[in-house]
Phi, psi and omega in degrees: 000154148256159193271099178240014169326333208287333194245017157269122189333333186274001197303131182219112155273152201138182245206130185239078164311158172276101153265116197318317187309317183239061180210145195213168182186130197214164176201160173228162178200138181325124194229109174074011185045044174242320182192160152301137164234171203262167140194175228188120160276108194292321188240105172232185198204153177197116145237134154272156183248169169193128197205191188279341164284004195109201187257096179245128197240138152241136184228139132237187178229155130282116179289315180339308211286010198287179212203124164244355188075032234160089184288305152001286169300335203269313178309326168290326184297338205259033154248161141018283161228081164221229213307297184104011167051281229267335166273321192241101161326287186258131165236149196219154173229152171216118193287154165262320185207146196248139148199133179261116161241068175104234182254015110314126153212168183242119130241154207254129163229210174205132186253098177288118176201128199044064110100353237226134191218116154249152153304153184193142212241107165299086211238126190217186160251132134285125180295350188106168165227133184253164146259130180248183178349312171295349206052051167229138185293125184222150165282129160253129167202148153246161170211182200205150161206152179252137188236169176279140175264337167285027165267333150278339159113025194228089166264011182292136171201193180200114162320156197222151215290315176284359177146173148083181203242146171324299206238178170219180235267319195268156184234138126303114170241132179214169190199140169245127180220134159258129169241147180241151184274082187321113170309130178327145169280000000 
C-alpha cells in the first residue's frame, strides 16, 4: 500500500486528539443465528500523528467500558470468558501502513486483544476537516472492520437447543471519531 495523505487537500501536520464527546465505537455480532447485537466502548482513545512520512494512529479501549444495553450481559462480556477484564484491561490498536484515495482509507494495523496481536485492515471515510466555532481545527472519519473473534482467544459459545450456536464467530467493528488538532508544542 502507499501512503498518500501528503497529497489530500485537508492534509495538516500535528498530533490529532480524540474528542470523545462527538465520537462512538460499537461492534455487532450474530446472536441466535437470527439477528445481531450491538454493543458500544463507552471509553476509548485515538491519537493520530501526521507528519511528513505520512499518517500513523495509536487507539486503546477500555474493554471494562463495553455497554450492550444489558447489564447482565455486559458483566458477563468482562469475564473469562470473553473480554477477561481483570487480566487484559486494554486493547489496543497501531497501525502499520495508511493508503488514501481521496476521502478513502485502508490501514492496516495490529490489534491486541486478551493479550492476542493479529493484523487487521481498517477501511474507511474521512468526513472533511473544520474549523469549528472555538477555533480549533477538527477531523472526521468513520471506518469499519470485521475480525473473527476466536483468533483473540474468545471461544465462548452454547449449543443451541434446535441447532446452531448462541453467537457467531465473526464481529463487526466501527467507529465514528472526531479528532481536534493539537496545538504546537
Amino acid at each position: 500500500m502507499t501512503n498518500d495523505t501528503l497529497t489530500h487537500p485537508h492534509f495538516t501536520t500535528g498530533t490529532w486528539k480524540l474528542d470523545a464527546t462527538h465520537s462512538e465505537l460499537g461492534f455487532t455480532v450474530r446472536h441466535l443465528a437470527i439477528s445481531k447485537v450491538r454493543g458500544a466502548f463507552k471509553t476509548f482513545d485515538v491519537t493520530a500523528e501526521t507528519n511528513e512520512s505520512g499518517l500513523s494512529v495509536q487507539a486503546s479501549i477500555d474493554v471494562a467500558s463495553v455497554d450492550t444495553n444489558q447489564a447482565q450481559r455486559d458483566d458477563h462480556l468482562r469475564t473469562s470468558d470473553f473480554f477477561k477484564v481483570d487480566e487484559f484491561p486494554t486493547a489496543t490498536f497501531t497501525s502499520a501502513d495508511v493508503a488514501v484515495d481521496g476521502d478513502d482509507f485502508t490501514i492496516v494495523g495490529d490489534l491486541t486483544l486478551r493479550g492476542v496481536t493479529k493484523s487487521i485492515t481498517l477501511k474507511g471515510e474521512l468526513g472533511g476537516v473544520v474549523t469549528d466555532g472555538y477555533g480549533q481545527k477538527k477531523a472526521g472519519a468513520s471506518f469499519t472492520t470485521k475480525i473473527n473473534r476466536k483468533d483473540f482467544g474468545v471461544n465462548w459459545n452454547a449449543a443451541l437447543e434446535a441447532g446452531g450456536m448462541t453467537l457467531g464467530d465473526d464481529v463487526t467493528i466501527s467507529g465514528e471519531v472526531q479528532l481536534v488538532l493539537q496545538p504546537a508544542a
